[in-house]
C-alpha positions in Angstrom: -14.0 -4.9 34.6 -11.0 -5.0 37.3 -7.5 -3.4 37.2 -4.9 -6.3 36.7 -2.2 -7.0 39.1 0.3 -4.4 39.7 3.4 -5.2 37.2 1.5 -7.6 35.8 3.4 -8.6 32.5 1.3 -9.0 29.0 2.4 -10.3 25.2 0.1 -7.3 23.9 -0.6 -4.1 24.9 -3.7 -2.4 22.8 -4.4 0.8 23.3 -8.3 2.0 21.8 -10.8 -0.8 21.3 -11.7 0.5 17.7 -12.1 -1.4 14.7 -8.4 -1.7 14.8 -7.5 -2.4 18.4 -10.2 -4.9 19.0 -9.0 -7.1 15.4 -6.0 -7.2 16.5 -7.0 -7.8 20.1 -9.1 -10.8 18.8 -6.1 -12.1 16.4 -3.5 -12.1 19.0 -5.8 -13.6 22.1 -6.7 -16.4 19.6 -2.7 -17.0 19.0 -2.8 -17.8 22.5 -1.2 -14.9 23.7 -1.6 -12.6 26.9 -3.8 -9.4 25.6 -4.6 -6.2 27.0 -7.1 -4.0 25.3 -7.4 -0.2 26.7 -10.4 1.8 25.8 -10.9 5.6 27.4 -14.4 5.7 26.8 -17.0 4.1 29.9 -17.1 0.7 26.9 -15.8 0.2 23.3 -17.4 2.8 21.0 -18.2 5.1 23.5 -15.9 7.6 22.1 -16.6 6.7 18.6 -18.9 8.7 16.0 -22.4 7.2 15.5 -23.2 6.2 11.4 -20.6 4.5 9.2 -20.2 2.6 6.3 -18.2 -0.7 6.9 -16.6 -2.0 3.4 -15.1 -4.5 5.1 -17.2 -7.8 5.1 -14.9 -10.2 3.2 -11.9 -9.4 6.0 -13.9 -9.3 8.9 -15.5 -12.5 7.5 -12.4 -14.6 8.0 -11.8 -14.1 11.7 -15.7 -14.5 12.5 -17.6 -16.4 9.4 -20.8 -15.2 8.6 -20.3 -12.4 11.3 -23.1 -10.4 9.9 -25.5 -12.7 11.2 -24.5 -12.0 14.8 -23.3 -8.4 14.3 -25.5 -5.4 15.1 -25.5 -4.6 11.3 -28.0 -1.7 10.2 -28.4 -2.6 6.4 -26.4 -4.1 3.4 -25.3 -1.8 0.8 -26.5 -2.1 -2.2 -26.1 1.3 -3.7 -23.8 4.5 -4.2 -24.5 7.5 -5.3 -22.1 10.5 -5.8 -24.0 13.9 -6.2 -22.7 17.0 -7.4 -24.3 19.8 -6.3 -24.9 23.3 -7.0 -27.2 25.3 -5.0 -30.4 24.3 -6.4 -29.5 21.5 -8.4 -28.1 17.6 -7.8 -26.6 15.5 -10.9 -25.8 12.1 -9.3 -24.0 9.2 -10.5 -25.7 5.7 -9.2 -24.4 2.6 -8.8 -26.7 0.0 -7.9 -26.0 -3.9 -8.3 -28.2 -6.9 -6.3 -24.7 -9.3 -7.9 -22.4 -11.3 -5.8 -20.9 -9.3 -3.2 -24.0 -6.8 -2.8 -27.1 -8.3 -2.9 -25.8 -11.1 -1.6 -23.9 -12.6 1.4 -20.8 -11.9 2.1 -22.0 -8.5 0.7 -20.0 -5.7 0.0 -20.7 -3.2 3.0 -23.0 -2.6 5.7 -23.8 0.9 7.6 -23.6 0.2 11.4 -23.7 2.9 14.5 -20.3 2.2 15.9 -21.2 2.3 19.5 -23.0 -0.6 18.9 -20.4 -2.2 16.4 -17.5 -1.4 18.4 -18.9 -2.8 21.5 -19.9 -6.3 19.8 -16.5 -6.5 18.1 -14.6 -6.1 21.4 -16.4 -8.5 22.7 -15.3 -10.5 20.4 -12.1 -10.3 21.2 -12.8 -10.5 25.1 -14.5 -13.7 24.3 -11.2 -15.5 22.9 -9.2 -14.0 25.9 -8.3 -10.3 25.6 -8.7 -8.7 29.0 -10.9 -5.3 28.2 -10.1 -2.3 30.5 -12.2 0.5 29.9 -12.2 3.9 31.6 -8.7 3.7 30.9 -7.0 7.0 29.5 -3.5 6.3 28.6 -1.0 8.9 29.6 2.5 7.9 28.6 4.8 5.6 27.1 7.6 2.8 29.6 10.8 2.8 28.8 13.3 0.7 29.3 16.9 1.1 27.8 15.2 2.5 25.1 12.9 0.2 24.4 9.1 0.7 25.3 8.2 -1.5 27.6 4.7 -0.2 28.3 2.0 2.1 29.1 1.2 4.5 32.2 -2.6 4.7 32.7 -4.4 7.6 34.5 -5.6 5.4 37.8 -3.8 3.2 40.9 -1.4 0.4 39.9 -1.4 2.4 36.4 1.8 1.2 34.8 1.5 -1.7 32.9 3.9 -3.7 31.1 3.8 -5.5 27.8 5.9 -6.6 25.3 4.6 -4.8 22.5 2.2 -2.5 22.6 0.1 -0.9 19.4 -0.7 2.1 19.4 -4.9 2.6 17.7 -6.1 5.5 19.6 -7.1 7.8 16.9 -6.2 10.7 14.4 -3.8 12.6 17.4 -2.1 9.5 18.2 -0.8 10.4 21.9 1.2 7.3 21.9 2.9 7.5 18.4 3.6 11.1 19.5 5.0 10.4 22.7 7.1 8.0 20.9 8.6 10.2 18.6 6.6 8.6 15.6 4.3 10.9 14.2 4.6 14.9 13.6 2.3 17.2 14.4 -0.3 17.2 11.2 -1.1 20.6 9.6 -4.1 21.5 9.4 -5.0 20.9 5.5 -4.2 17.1 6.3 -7.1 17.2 8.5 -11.0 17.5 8.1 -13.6 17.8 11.0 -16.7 15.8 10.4 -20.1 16.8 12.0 -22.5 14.5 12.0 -26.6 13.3 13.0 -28.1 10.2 13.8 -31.8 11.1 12.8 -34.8 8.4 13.4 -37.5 7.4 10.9 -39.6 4.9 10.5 -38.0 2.1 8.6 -41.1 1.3 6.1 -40.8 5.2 5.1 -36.8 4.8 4.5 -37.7 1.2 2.6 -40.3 3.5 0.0 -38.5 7.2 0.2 -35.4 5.4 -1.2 -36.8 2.5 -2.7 -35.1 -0.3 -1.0 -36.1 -3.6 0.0 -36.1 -5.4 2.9 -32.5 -5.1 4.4 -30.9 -2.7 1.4 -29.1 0.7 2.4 -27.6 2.8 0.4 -24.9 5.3 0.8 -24.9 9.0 -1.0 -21.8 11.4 -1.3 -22.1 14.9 -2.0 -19.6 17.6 -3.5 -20.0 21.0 -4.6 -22.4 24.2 -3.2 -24.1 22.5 0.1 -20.0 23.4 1.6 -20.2 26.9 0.1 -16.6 27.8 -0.5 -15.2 25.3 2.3 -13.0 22.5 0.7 -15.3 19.5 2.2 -18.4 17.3 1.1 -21.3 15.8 2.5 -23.0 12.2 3.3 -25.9 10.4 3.6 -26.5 6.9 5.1 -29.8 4.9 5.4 -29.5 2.3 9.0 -32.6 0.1 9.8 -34.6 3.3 11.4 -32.6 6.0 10.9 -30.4 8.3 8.9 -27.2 9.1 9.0 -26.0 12.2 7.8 -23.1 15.0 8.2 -20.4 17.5 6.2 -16.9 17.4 6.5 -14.9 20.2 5.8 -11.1 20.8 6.1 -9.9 22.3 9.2 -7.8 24.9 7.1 -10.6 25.9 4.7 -13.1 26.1 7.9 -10.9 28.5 9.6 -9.5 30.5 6.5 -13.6 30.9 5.3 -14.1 31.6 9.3 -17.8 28.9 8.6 -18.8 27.2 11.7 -19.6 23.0 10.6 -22.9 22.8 11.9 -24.5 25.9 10.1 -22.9 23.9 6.5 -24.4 20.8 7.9 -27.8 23.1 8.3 -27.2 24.2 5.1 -27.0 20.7 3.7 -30.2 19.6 4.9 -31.9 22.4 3.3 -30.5 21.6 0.3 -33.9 21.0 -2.4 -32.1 17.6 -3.2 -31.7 16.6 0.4 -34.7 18.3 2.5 -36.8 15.4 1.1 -35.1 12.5 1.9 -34.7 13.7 6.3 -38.2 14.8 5.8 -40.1 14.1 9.1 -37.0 12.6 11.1 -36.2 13.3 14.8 -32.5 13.9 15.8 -31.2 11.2 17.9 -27.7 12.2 18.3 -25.3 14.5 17.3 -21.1 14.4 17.2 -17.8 15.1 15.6 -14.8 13.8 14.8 -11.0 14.3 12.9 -10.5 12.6 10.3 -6.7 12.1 8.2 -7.4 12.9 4.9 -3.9 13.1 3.5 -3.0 9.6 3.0 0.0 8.4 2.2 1.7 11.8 3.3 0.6 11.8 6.3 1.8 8.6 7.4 4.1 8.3 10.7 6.7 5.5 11.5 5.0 2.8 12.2 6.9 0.7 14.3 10.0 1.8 17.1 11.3 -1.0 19.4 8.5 -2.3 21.0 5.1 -0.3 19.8 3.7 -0.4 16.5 0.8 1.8 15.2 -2.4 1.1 13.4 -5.8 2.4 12.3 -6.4 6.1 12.3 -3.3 6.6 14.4 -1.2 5.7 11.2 -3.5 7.9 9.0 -5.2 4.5 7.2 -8.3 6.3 5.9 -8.5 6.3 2.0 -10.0 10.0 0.8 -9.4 9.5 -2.9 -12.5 10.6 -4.2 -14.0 7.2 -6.1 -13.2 5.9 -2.4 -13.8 7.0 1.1 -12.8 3.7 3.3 -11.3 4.2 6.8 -12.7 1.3 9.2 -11.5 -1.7 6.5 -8.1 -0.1 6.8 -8.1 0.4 10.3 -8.8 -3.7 10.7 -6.7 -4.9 8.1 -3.5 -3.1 9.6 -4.9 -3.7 13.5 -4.7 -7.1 12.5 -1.2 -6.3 10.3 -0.3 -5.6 13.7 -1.2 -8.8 15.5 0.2 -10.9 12.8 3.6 -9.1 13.8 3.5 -9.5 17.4 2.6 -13.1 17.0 5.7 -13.6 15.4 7.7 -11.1 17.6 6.6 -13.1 20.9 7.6 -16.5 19.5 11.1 -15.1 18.7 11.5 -13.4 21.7 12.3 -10.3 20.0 10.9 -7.0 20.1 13.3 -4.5 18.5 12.1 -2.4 16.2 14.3 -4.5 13.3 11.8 -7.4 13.7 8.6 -5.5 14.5 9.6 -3.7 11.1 7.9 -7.0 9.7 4.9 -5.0 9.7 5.4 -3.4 6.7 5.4 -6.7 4.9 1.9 -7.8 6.7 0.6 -4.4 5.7 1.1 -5.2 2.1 0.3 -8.6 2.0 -3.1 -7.5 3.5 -3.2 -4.5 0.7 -2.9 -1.1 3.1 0.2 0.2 2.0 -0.2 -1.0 -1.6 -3.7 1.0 -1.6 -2.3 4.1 0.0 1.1 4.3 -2.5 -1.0 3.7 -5.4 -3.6 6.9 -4.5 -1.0 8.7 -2.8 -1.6 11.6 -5.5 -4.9 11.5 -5.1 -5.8 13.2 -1.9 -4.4 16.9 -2.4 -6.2 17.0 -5.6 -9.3 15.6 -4.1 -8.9 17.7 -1.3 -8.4 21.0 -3.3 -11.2 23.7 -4.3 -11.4 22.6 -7.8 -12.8 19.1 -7.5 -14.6 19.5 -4.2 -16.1 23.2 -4.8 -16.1 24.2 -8.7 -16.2 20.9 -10.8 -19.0 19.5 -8.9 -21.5 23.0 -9.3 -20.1 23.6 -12.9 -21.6 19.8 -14.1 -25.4 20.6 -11.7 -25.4 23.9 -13.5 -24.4 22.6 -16.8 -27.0 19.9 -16.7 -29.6 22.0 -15.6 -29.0 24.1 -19.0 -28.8 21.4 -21.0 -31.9 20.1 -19.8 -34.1 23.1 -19.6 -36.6 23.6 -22.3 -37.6 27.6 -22.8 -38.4 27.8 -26.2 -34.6 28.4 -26.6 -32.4 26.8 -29.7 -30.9 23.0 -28.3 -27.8 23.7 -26.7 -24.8 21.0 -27.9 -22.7 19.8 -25.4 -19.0 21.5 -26.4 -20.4 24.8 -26.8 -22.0 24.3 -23.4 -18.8 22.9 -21.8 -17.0 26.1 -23.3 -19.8 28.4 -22.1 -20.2 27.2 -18.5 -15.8 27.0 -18.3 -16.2 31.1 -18.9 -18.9 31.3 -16.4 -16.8 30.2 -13.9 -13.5 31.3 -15.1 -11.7 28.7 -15.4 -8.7 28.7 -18.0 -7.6 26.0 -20.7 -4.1 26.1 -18.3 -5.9 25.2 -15.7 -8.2 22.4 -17.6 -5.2 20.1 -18.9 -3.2 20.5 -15.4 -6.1 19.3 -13.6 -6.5 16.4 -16.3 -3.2 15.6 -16.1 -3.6 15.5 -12.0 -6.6 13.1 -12.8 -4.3 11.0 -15.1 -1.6 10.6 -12.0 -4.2 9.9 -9.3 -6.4 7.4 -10.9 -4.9 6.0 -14.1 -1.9 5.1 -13.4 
């Protein structure tokens, strides 16, 4: 891959070759326009963090049908579980459904190692015209009257000029900042992930967790394995490997001074967790931010000539009964496309037509999704639900279940018994109900 021409002029200008720059890389190179997709990393997904869950099938499925069958797809979901956990204990809730949708194609999700899936989704895009630069790190915004006009890259012959560029280069956006667009986050609205890519042999992951033939399944984790760190943990089955990691808010971390790694040690010694990594070998290891703050976190999204997208505009859903980020990230990369389609066949790219965004983003769900949970993160992000809740229901069950010779325990009398235990007033009880209500019921 060569530089272009010096002053070469492009209809597009993408910066990161994610989920979200490569869509709408793809969309806008298919609409016939001239596309530029910039990626720092030596190729797409180079920079990205090995082991995801995609949720996104059914959108991805209408720019490449039946994509899955070309895709470098690790296994279909067909199963969640949510565990609470306290330090001995695991009560899990567990979905499992072989119905349209997850047993079947289009299926609901797949896990993929994003190197690999970032890579073949770029190349997507490159296939239907976009010119892919990699190697490219992006140092500053063009201006022109006012108006960006493009990007300065870190090499010779390193301005180059589009007519609207999008901005998906991650959590710390450099280009939203440098265009006055986002804030600096604080540093509750922001968790660090650490995370393994362990190997084992796929007939042992097909009987350990009783799947068959191409099944995954996806666990979640709250309560003791993140001590008194605000955070959870996860679990993900690909074709020979695991992958698995904690992630723990960067303000918790630091206040409970607890280094990532040893909770992610911790969480692999966990009794309901030791057995299911038993006898794997650690492939790679990573981290990564992630916005965890939704709705309030949110920058402005579009300025005369940029808009942003993906991770740079905070689109990862942390609500608890969801955890979505790369669906987000490709509808509004391609939110974004579908706005500078129309912006290049008006001629226009002030920031009162590229405002057309918002409409795309709704149209395709993202801001209707993040307004509707926007309560739900800094309750889901808060002690209660991720550290107390979760250990109080292990350690109830445990009780409930235990047989010592003991009178039956009821349930009430239980509830009230393991509230006292860990101090937790009726005050308390109905605000976080009510908190509950706001975020999920209506």
């Amino acid at each position: 891959m060569t530089a272009p021409p010096a002053k070469e002029q492009f209809d597009v200008i993408i910066v990161g070759a994610g989920p979200a720059g490569s869509a709408a890389a793809l969309l806008s190179a298919r609409a016939g326009l001239k596309v530029m997709l910039l990626e720092r990393g030596e190729y797409p997904g180079a920079k990205n963090v090995s082991g995801a869950v995609f949720y996104g099938s059914a959108i991805l499925n209408e720019l490449i049908p039946n994509w899955w069958e070309h895709a470098p797809v690790e296994r279909h979901i067909c199963r969640r579980d949510i565990a609470f956990m306290s330090p001995t204990t695991s009560v899990a809730l567990d979905f499992h459904c072989v119905g349209d949708g997850y047993g079947t194609a289009p299926y609901n999700g797949f896990t993929v190692l994003r190197p690999k899936f970032d890579r073949w989704l770029a190349a997507q895009a490159e296939a239907a015209g976009a010119f892919v630069l990699t190697s490219a790190v992006v140092d500053d915004v063009l201006r022109e009257n006012g108006r960006i006009v493009g990007v300065r890259v870190r090499r010779e012959q390193g301005e180059i000029y589009g007519n609207v560029v999008i901005a998906c280069d991650g959590v710390n956006s450099f280009l939203a900042k440098k265009a006055g667009l986002q804030r600096t986050f604080h540093p509750h609205e922001l968790s660090l992930g650490v995370k393994e890519v362990v190997g084992l042999d796929p007939a042992i992951i097909q009987d350990r967790f009783r799947l068959n033939d191409n099944d995954g399944i996806a666990f979640e984790y709250l309560g003791a394995i993140t001590e008194d760190v605000h955070g959870g943990a996860f679990l993900y089955t690909n074709r020979d490997s695991l992958s698995l990691g904690v992630i723990g808010q960067i303000s918790s971390l630091v206040e409970r001074r607890k280094r990532p790694y040893e909770l992610l040690e911790r969480f692999k010694a966990h009794p309901a967790v030791a057995p299911l990594v038993r006898g794997s070998k650690l492939r790679e290891y990573s981290a990564h931010l992630i916005p965890e703050s939704g709705w309030a976190m949110k920058p402005k999204l579009y300025t005369d000539g940029m808009l942003v997208a993906g991770d740079a505009a905070g689109f990862c859903l942390a609500a608890g009964l969801y955890l979505e980020g790369m669906n987000y990230a490709m509808q509004s990369g391609l939110a974004a496309a579908e706005t500078a389609i129309a912006a290049c066949a008006r001629g226009n790219f002030s920031a009162r037509t590229l405002a057309a965004y918002q409409k795309h983003l709704k149209q395709r769900h993202v801001s209707t999704d993040f307004r509707a949970y926007r309560h739900a993160p800094s309750f889901v992000n808060g002690p209660r639900l991720q550290n107390l809740y979760p250990e109080m229901v292990a350690c109830g069950m445990e009780q409930l279940f235990r047989v010592d010779g003991a009178p039956k325990r009821k349930i009430l009398p239980l509830a009230y018994r393991m509230a006292r235990q860990f101090e937790m007033k009726p005050g308390q009880l109905f605000r976080d109900a009510y908190q509950v209500a706001r975020a999920y019921l209506w």
